[in-house]
BAFI-3210 file (N, C-alpha, C; in Angstrom, 3 decimals, decimal comma, padded with zeros to 6 digits):
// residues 150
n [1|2|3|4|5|6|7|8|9|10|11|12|13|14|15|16|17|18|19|20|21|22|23|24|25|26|27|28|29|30|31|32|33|34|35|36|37|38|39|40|41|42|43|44|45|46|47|48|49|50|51|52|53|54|55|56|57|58|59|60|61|62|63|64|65|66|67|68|69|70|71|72|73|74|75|76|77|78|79|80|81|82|83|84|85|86|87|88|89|90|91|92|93|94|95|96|97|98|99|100|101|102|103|104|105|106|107|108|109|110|111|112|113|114|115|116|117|118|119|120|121|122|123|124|125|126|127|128|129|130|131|132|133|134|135|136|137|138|139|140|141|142|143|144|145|146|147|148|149|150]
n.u [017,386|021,019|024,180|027,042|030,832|034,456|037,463|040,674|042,816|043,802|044,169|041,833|039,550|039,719|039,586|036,742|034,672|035,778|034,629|031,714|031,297|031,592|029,582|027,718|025,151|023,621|021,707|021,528|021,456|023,675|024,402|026,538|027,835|029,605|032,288|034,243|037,143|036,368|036,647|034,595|035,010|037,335|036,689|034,706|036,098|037,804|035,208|034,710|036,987|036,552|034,437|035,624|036,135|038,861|039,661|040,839|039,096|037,786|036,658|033,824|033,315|033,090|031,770|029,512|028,409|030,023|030,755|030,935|032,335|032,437|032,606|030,083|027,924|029,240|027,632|029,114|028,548|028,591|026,691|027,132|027,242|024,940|023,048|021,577|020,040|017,288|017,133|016,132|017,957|017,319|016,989|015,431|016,718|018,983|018,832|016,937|018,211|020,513|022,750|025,068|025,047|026,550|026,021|027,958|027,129|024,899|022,722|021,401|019,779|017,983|015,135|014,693|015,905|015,749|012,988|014,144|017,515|020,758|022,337|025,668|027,372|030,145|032,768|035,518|037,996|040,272|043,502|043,903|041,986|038,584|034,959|032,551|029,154|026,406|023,290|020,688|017,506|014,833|014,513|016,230|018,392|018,742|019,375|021,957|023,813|023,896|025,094|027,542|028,455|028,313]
n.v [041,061|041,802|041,095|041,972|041,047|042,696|040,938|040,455|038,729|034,814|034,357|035,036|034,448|031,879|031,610|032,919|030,752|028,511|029,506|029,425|026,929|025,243|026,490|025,025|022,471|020,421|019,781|021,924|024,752|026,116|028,659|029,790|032,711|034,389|035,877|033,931|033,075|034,310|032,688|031,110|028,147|028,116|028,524|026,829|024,814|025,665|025,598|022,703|021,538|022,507|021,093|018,543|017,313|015,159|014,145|015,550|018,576|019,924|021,517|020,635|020,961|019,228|017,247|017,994|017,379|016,423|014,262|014,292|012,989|014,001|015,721|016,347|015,237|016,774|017,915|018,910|021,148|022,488|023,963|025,416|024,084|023,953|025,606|026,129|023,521|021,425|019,484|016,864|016,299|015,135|016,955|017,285|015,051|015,767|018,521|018,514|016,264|015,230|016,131|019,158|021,567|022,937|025,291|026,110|028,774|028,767|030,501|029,162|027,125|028,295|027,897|025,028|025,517|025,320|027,541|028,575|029,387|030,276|032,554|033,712|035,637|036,925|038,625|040,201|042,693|043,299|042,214|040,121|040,314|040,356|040,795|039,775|039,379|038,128|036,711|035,733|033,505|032,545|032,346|030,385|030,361|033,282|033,421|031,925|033,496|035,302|034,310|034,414|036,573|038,492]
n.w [000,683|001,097|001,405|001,552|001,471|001,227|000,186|000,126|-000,785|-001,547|000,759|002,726|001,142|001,438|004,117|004,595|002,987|004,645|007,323|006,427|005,965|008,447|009,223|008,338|008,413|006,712|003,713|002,970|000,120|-001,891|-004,387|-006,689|-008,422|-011,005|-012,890|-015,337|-013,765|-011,312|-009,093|-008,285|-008,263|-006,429|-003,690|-003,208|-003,391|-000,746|000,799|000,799|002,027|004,664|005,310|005,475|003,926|001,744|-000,373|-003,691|-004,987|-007,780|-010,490|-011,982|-014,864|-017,129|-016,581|-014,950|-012,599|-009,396|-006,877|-003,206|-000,210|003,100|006,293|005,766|003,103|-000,296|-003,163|-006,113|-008,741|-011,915|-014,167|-016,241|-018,954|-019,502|-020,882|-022,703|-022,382|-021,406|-019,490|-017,024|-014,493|-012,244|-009,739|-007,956|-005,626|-005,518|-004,285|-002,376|-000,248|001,994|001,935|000,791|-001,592|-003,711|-006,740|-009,685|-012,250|-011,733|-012,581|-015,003|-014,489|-013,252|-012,554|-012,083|-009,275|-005,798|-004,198|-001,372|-000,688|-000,794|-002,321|-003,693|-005,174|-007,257|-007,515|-009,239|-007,374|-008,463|-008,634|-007,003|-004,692|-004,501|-003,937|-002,044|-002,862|-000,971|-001,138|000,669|000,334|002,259|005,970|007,318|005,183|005,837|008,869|008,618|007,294|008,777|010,974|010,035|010,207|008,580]
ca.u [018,440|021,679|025,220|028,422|032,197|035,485|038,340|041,464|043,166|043,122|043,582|040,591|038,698|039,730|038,664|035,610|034,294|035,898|034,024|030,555|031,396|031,490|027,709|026,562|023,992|023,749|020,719|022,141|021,856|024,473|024,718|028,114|028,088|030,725|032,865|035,192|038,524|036,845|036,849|033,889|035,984|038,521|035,933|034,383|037,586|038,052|034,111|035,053|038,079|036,191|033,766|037,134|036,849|040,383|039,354|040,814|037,933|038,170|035,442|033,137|032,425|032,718|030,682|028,590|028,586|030,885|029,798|032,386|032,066|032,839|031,922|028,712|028,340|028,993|027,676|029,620|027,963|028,983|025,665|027,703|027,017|023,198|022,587|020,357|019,347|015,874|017,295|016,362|019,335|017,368|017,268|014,889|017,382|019,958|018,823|016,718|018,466|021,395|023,796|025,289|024,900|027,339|026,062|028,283|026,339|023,126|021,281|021,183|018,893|017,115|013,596|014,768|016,469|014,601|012,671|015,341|018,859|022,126|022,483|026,958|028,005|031,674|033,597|036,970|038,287|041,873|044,510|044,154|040,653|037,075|033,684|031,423|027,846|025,527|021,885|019,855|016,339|014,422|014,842|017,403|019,598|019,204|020,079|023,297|024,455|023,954|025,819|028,849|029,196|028,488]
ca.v [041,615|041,611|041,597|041,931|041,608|042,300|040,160|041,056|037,421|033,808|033,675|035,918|033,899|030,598|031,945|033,113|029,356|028,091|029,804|028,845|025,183|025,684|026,530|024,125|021,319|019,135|020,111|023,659|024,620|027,505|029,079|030,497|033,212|035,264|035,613|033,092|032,856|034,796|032,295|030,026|026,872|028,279|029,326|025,684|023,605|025,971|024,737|021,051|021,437|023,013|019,981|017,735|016,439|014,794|014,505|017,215|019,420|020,663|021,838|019,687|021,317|018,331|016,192|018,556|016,994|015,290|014,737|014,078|012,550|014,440|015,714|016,387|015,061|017,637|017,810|019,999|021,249|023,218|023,659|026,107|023,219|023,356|026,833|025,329|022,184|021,434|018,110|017,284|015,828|014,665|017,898|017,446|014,504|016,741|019,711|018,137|015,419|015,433|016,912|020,585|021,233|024,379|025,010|027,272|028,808|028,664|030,722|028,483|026,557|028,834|027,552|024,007|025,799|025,595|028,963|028,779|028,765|030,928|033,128|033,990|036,449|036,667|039,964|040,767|044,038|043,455|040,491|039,249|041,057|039,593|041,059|038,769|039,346|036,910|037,266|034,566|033,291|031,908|032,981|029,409|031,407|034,695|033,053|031,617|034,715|036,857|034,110|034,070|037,449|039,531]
ca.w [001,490|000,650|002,354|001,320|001,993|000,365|000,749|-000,141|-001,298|-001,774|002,580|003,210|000,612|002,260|005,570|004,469|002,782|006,290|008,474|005,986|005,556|009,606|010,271|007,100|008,780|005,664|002,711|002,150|-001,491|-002,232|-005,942|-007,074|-010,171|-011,257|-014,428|-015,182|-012,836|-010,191|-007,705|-007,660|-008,061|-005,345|-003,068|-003,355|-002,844|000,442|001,856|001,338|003,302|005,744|005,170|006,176|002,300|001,809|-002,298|-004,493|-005,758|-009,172|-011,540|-013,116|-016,095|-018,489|-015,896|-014,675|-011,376|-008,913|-005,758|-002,336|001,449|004,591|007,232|005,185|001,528|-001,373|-004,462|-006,768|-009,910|-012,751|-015,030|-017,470|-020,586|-019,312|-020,183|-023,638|-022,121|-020,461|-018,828|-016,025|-013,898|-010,491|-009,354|-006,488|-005,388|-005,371|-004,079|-001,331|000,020|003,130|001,193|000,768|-002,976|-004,708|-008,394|-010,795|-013,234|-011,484|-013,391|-016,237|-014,007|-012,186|-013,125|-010,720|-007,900|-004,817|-003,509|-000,264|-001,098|-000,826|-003,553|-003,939|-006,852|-006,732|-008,319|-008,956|-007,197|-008,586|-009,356|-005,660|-004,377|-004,654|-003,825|-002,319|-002,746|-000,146|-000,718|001,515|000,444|003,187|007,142|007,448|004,740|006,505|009,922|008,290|006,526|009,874|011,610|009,555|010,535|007,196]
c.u [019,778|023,262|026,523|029,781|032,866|036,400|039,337|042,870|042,879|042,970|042,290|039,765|038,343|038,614|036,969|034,326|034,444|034,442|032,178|030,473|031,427|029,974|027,435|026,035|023,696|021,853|020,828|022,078|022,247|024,979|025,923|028,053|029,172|031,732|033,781|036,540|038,004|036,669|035,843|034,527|036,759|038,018|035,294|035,444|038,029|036,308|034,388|036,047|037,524|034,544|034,284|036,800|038,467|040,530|040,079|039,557|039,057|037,076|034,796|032,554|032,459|031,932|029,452|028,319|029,328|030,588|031,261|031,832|033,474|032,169|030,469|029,162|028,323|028,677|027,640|029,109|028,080|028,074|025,942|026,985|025,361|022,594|021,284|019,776|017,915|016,157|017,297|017,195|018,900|017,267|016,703|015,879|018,631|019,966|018,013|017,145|019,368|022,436|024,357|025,481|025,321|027,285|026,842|027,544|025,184|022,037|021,225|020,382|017,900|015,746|013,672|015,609|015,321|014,582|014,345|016,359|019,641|022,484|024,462|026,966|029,634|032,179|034,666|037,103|039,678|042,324|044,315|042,233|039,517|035,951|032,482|030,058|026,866|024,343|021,240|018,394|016,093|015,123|015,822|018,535|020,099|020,220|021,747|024,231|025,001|025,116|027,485|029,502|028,925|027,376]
c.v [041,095|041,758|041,087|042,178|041,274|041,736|040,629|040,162|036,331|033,490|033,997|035,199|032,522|030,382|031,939|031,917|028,801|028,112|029,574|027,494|024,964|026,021|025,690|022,759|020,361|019,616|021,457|023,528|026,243|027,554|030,223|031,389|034,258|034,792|034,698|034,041|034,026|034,360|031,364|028,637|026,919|028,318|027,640|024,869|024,081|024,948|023,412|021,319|021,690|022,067|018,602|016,703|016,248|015,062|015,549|017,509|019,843|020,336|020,546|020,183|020,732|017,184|016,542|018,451|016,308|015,755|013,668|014,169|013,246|014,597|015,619|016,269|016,746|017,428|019,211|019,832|022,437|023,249|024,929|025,314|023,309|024,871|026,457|024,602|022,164|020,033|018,383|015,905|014,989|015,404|017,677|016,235|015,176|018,051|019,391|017,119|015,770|016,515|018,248|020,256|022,592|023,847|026,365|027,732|028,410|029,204|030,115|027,454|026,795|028,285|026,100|024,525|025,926|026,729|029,566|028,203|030,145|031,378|033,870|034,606|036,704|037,695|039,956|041,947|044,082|041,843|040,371|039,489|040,660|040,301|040,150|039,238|037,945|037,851|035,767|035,131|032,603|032,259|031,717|030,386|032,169|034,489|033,012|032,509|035,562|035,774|033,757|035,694|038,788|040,851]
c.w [000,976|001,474|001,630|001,968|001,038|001,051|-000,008|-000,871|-000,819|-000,140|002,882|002,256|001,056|003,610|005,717|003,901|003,868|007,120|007,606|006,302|007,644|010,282|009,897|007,913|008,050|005,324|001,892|000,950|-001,659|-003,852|-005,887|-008,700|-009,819|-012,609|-014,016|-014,738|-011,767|-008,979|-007,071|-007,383|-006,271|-003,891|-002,373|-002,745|-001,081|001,508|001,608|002,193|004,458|006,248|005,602|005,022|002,296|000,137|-002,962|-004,937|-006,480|-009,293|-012,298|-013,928|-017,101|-017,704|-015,394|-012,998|-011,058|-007,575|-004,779|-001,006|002,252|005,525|006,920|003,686|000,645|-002,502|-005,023|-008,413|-010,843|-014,004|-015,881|-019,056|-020,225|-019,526|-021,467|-023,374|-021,317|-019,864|-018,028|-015,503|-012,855|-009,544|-007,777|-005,713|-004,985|-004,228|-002,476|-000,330|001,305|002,631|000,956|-000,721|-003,113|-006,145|-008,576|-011,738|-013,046|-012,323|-014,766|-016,156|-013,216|-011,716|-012,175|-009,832|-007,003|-004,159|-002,526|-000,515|-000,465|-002,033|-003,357|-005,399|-005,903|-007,953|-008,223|-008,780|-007,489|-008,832|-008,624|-005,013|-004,717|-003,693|-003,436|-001,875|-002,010|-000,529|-000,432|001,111|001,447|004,604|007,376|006,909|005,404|007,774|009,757|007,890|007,947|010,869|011,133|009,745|009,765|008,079]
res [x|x|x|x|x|x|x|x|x|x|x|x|x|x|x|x|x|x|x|x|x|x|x|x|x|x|x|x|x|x|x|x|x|x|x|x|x|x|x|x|x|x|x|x|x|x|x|x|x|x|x|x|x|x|x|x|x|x|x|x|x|x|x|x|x|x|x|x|x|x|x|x|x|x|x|x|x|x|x|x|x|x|x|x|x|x|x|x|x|x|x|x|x|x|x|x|x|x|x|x|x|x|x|x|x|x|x|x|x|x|x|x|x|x|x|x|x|x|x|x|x|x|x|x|x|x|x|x|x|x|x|x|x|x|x|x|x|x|x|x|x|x|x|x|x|x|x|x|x|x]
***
């Protein structure tokens, strides 16, 4: 199943991480794809805030991870450099633990993502405009999706 909304700029994109980072319970694992600059980073830096992270977020794509305390921990992950690699990172540590976990470039790890997650594709409909694709594995996902409104 699948549900989508467009947004129309960076407020309506804000809003829309807001009002996620707003249900999130702590173990969530949400995947972010979309071409570069359309908004996973931006999209990210809005759910910590809405996580009451003080931290700047920015990308970890020369660390791969960087991980940040709030209301609920984040770990932010950018597995772009991992699209050759077979390392494994800790994944089940990661992915199962308290934590809300946003990877970029998920599918370059698909093969350790766990069954139930939050699947995000992210489109550009213009210089300001974004497309967001939600598809929820697992009836937790679904719940969350239907209660954010989509």
């Amino acid at each position: 199943m699948e549900w989508t909304i467009e947004v129309t700029g960076l407020r309506e994109t804000e809003q829309l991480a807001l009002r996620l980072a707003s249900l999130l319970k702590g173990g969530e694992v949400i995947t972010l794809e979309g071409d570069l600059g359309a908004g996973k980073t931006t999209f990210t830096q809005a759910l910590a805030k809405g996580l009451d992270i003080r931290r700047t977020v920015n990308s970890p794509t020369f660390t791969i991870l960087k991980q940040y305390e709030g209301r609920l921990p984040l770990n932010h992950l950018d597995v772009y450099r991992l699209a050759d690699s077979d390392e494994d990172l800790g994944w089940d540590e990661l992915f199962f633990g308290d934590a809300v976990s946003v990877i970029e470039w998920a599918r370059y790890i698909s093969e350790e993502l766990p069954d139930e997650r939050l699947d995000i594709e992210i489109a550009r409909t213009g210089d300001e405009g974004r497309l967001f694709r939600f598809r929820p594995s697992g009836s937790r996902y679904e719940a969350l999706v239907k209660e954010i409104g989509l």
